[in-house]
C-alpha positions as CSV (number, residue, x, y, z in Angstrom):
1,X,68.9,-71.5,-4.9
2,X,70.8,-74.8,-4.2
3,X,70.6,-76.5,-1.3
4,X,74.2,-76.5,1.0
5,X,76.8,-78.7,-0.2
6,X,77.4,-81.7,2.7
7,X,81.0,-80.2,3.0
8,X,79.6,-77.2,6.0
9,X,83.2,-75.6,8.4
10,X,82.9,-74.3,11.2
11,X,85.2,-71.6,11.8
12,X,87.0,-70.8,14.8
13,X,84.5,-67.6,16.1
14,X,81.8,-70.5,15.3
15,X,81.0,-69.2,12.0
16,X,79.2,-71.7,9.8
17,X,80.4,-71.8,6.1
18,X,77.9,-73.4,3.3
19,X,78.9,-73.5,-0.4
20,X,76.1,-74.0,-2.5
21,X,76.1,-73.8,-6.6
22,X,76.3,-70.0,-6.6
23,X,76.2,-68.8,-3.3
24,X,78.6,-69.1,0.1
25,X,76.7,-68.8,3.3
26,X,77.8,-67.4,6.8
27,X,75.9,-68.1,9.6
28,X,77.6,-66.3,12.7
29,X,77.0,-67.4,16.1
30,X,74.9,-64.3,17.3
31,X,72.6,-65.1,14.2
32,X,74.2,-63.0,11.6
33,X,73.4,-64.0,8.0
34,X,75.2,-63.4,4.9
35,X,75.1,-64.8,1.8
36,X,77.6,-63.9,-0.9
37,X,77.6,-64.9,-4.8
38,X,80.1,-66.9,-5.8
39,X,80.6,-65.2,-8.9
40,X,81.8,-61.8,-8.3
41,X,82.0,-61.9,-4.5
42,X,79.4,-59.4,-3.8
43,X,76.9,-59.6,-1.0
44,X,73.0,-60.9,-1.9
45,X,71.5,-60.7,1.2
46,X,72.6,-59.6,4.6
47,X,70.3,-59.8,7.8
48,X,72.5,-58.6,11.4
49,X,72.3,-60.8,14.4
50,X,70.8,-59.8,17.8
C-alpha cells in the first residue's frame, strides 16, 4: 500500500478522505474505517467505529 496523497478533505460529517495509488480511505469521526479499491469500487477492508 501507498502512503496518502498530501491532497486529504474533510467532509462535512468530518469524514476524512485519503487517495492513495489504489486505494481511497475514509476515516469517519466515530473511528469508522473503510478502505475502498480504486479499481472496481469494492470494499478491502472495513473496521466499525465505537
Amino acid at each position: 500500500m501507498h502512503p496518502p496523497r498530501a491532497d486529504c478533505t474533510r467532509g462535512d460529517d468530518g469524514t476524512l478522505v485519503a487517495v492513495t495509488k489504489g486505494n481511497v480511505i475514509y476515516t469517519k469521526p466515530d473511528g469508522e474505517l473503510i478502505i475502498t479499491s480504486r479499481r472496481n469500487g469494492e470494499t478491502v477492508y472495513q473496521r466499525p467505529g465505537a
